[in-house]
N, C-alpha and C positions, 0 to 999 in steps of 0.2 A: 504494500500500500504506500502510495506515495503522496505526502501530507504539502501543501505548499502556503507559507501564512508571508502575507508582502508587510511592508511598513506603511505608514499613511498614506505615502504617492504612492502607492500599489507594486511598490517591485519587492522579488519576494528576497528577505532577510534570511527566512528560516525553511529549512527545506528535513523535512523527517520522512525518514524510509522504515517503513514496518514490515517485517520479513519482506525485503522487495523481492521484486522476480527482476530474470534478467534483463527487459527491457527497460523496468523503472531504473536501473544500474546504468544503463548504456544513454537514458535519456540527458541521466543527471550530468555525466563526464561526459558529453557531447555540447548541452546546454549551458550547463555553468564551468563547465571546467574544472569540477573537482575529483578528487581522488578517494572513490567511493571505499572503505578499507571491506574486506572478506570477515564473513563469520569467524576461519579457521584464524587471521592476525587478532581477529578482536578477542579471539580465547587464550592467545598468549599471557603464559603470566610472566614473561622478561618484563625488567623494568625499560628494555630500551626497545619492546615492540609496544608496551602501553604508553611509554611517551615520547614523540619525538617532534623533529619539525621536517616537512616536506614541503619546497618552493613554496615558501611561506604561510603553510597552513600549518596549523596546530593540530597533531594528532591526539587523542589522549583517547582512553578506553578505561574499564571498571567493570568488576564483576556485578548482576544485578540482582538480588530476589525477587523472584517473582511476586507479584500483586495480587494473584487469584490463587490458589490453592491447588486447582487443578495445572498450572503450568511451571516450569522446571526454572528455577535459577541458569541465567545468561547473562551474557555481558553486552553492554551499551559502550557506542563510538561517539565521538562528539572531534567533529574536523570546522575547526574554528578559524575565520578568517577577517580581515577587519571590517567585511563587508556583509560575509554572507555565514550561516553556520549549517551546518550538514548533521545531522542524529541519525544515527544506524542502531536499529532494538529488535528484536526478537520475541518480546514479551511486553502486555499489555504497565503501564506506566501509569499510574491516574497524575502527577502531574504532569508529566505532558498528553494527555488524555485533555487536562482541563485548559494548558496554556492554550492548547490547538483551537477550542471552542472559543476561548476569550478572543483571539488573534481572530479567527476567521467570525465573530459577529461584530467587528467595527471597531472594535479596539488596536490601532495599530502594534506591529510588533518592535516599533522601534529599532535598534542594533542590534548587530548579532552577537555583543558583547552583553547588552542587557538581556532577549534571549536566551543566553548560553545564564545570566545570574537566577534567571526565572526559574530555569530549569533545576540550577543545583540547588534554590531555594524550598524547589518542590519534592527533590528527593529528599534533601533534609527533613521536611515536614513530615513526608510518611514514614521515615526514618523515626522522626520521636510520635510519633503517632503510636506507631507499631510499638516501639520498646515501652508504654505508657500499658498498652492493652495485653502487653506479654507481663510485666509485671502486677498489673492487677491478677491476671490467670493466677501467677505463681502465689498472690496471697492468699489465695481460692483451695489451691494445694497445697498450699502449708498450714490453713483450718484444717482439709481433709486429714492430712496428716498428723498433726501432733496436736491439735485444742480438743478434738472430741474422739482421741485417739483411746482412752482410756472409758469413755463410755460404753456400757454395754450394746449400745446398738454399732458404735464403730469398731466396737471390740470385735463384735460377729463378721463384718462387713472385710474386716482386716485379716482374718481368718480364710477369707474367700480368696481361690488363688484366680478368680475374673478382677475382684474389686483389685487385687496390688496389679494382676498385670495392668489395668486399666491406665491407674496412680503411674504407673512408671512410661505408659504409651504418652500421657497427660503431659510428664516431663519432660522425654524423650523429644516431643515434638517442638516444644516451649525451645527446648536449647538448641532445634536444628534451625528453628526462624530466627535463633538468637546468633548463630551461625552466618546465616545469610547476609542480616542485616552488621553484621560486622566487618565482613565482607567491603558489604556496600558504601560505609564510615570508612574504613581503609583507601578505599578505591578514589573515593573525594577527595579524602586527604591530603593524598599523593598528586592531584591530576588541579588542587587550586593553585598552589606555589608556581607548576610547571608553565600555567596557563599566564598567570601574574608576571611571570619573569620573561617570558615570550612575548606577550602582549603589551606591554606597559607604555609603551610606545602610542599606541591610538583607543587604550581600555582606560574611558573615562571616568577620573577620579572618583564620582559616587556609584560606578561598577566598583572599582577597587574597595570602597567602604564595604559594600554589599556582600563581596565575597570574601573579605575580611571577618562581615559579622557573620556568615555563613560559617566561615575555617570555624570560631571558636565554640558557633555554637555544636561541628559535627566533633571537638575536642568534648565539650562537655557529654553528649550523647552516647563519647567511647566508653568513658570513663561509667557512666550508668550504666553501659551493654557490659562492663567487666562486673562490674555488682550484681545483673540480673546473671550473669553467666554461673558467678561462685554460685548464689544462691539455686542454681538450677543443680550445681554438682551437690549442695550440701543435701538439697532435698531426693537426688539419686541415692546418696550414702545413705542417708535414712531411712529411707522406704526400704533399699537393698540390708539395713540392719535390722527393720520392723520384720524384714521377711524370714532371717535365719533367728531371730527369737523368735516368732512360732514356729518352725523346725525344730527347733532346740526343746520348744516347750511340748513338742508332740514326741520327741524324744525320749523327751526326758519319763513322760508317760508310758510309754510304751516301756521302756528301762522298768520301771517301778513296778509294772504287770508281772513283767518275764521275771524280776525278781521275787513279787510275793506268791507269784504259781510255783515259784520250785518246790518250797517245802512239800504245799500239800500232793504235788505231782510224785512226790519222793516217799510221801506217808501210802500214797493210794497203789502204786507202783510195788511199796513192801510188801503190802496186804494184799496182793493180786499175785502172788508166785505161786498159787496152789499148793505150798508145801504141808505135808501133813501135821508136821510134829509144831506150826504155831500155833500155841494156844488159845489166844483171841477168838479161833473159826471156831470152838466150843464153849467158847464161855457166853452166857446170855443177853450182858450187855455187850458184848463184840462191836455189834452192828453200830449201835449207839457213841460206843467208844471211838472208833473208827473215823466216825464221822465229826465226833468233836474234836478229834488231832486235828483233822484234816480244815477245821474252821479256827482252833487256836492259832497252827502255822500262819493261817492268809493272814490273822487279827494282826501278830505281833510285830510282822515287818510292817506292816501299812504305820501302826502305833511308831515304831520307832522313827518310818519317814514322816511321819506328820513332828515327832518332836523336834527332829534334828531343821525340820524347816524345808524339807527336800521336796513336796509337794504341797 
C-alpha cells in the first residue's frame, strides 16, 4: 500500500509504503528518487546496516512490535531527507495509522523533519501506553498471586495445575510484549542522535526540541520497561516456587501414608503366614487383637507426625 500525505501546497512530504508490492517500489525510485531499503536490510541488526547515510539521505531502521496481537514483530525504515521522508513497515502502526488521517483530511504535513518528529512522537506514545497497560496487568497478577494466595478459595485455585499454568501463560506473555516494546525504546534511541547529527544542518531548531523531549522521555520509559521486566521475573520465580511447594506438600503427604501403612502392613503381613504353631489363630480375642495392632501402628506415627509438626 502506498500512502502519499503532500504539505499545504500539495506536494507530497511524506511518502509511506505498507508491505509495498513491487511496482509501488519501482514507482517511488522512478518518481522521487529514493532508495527504497528491502525487508531482508531493514532486519539487519548491524549497527552500520540500521544506520547510515546514502547520497544524502538518512537511512535509519528499528525493530517494531506489533500493534495487533494477531501480527509478528518487524522492523520499520524511515529514509529521511530535507525535503521528503520515505516509511517502509510491514505491520499495522496506529501512529502512523492516525498521522496518515490527520495529513490527508486538511491538515498539512508540513516537513519531512517535522513528519519524521510526528512519527517518533507517536511510537513513543504507544510505547508508554502499552508499558502503562502491561503494568496495571502485572498488578492484577500479583493480587492473583500473593494477596488472596493464602485464602481458601485461592488456596484451591492454586492447587489447580490449569489455574498456575494459566498465572505463568499470564506472565509469560506480559514479558514477551515487555520484550518487544524494549526492543522498540532501543531502536529510537539509537536512530534520534544519528538522525540529529546528520541533519542538523536544515532540522529546525523546535524539530531539534521535539526530539530532544522525545530522547528523554523514550530514556525515562526504559528505565520503567526495566522495572516492569524485574517484576515480570520476580512474579515467574514465584509462581514457579508457589508450584514446587504444592509438590512438596503432596509429597510430603504421600511420605506420611507410605510411612504410617508400614507398620500395620507389617502387623497384617505377620498374621497372614498360615503358620500353625501362632497362637493368636486360637485364642478368642485373636481376631479383635489383630485388629487393634493393626489401628495402634497407623495411631502412633500419625500422633508423632502431628507432634513433631510434620503434617
Amino acid at each position: 500500500m502506498l500512502n502519499i500525505c503532500p504539505n499545504a501546497h500539495g506536494r507530497p512530504v511524506w511518502i509511506d509504503l505498507f508491505n509495498p508490492a513491487p511496482e509501488e517500489i519501482a514507482r517511488v525510485q522512478a518518481e522521487w528518487k529514493l532508495q527504497v531499503p528491502s525487508r531482508a536490510s531493514l532486519e539487519e541488526i548491524e549497527s552500520s546496516s540500521r544506520l547510515s547515510l546514502r547520497n544524502g539521505e538518512i537511512h535509519v531502521n528499528m525493530p517494531v512490535g506489533a500493534h495487533h496481537d494477531e501480527e509478528a514483530p518487524t522492523a520499520l525504515g524511515f529514509v529521511l531527507t530535507k525535503d521528503m521522508l520515505l516509511t517502509v513497515r510491514f505491520t499495522h502502526l496506529h501512529g502512523f495509522d492516525r498521522a496518515i488521517e490527520r495529513f490527508n483530511q486538511g491538515e498539512g504535513a508540513g516537513t519531512s523533519a517535522e513528519v519524521f518528529a510526528t512519527l517518533i512522537e507517536g511510537i513513543t506514545d504507544y510505547a508508554a501506553d502499552a508499558l502503562e497497560l502491561i503494568g496495571a496487568d502485572l498488578v492484577g497478577v500479583s493480587r492473583r498471586v500473593f494477596r488472596n494466595y493464602g485464602s481458601k478459595r485461592l488456596h484451591n485455585i492454586a492447587r489447580s495445575n490449569r489455574a498456575l499454568r494459566q498465572i505463568l501463560v499470564d506472565v509469560g506473555e506480559r514479558g514477551e510484549k515487555l520484550s518487544q516494546i524494549r526492543e522498540s525504546l532501543l531502536g529510537v534511541q539509537r536512530i534520534l542522535p544519528y538522525t540529529l547529527e546528520n541533519g542538523k544542518e536544515w532540522i529546525g531548531a523546535n524539530i531539534v526540541a521535539r526530539l530532544n523531549t522525545a530522547g528523554r522521555d523514550l530514556q525515562s520509559l526504559s528505565d520503567f520497561e526495566v522495572h516492569l521486566s524485574n517484576k515480570v521475573q520476580f512474579l515467574l520465580d514465584a509462581v514457579l516456587g508457589f508450584i514446587n511447594t504444592e509438590q512438596n506438600d503432596i509429597f510430603k503427604v504421600l511420605t506420611i501414608v507410605s510411612v504410617v501403612g508400614i507398620p500395620p502392613t507389617l502387623i497384617a503381613s505377620m498374621y497372614g503366614m498360615n503358620f500353625v504353631n501362632i497362637p493368636e489363630y486360637h485364642w478368642h480375642y485373636g481376631y479383635a487383637w489383630g485388629l487393634g495392632l493393626i489401628f495402634v501402628s497407623a495411631i502412633l506415627p500419625t500422633l508423632w507426625f502431628k507432634w513433631r509438626g510434620w503434617w
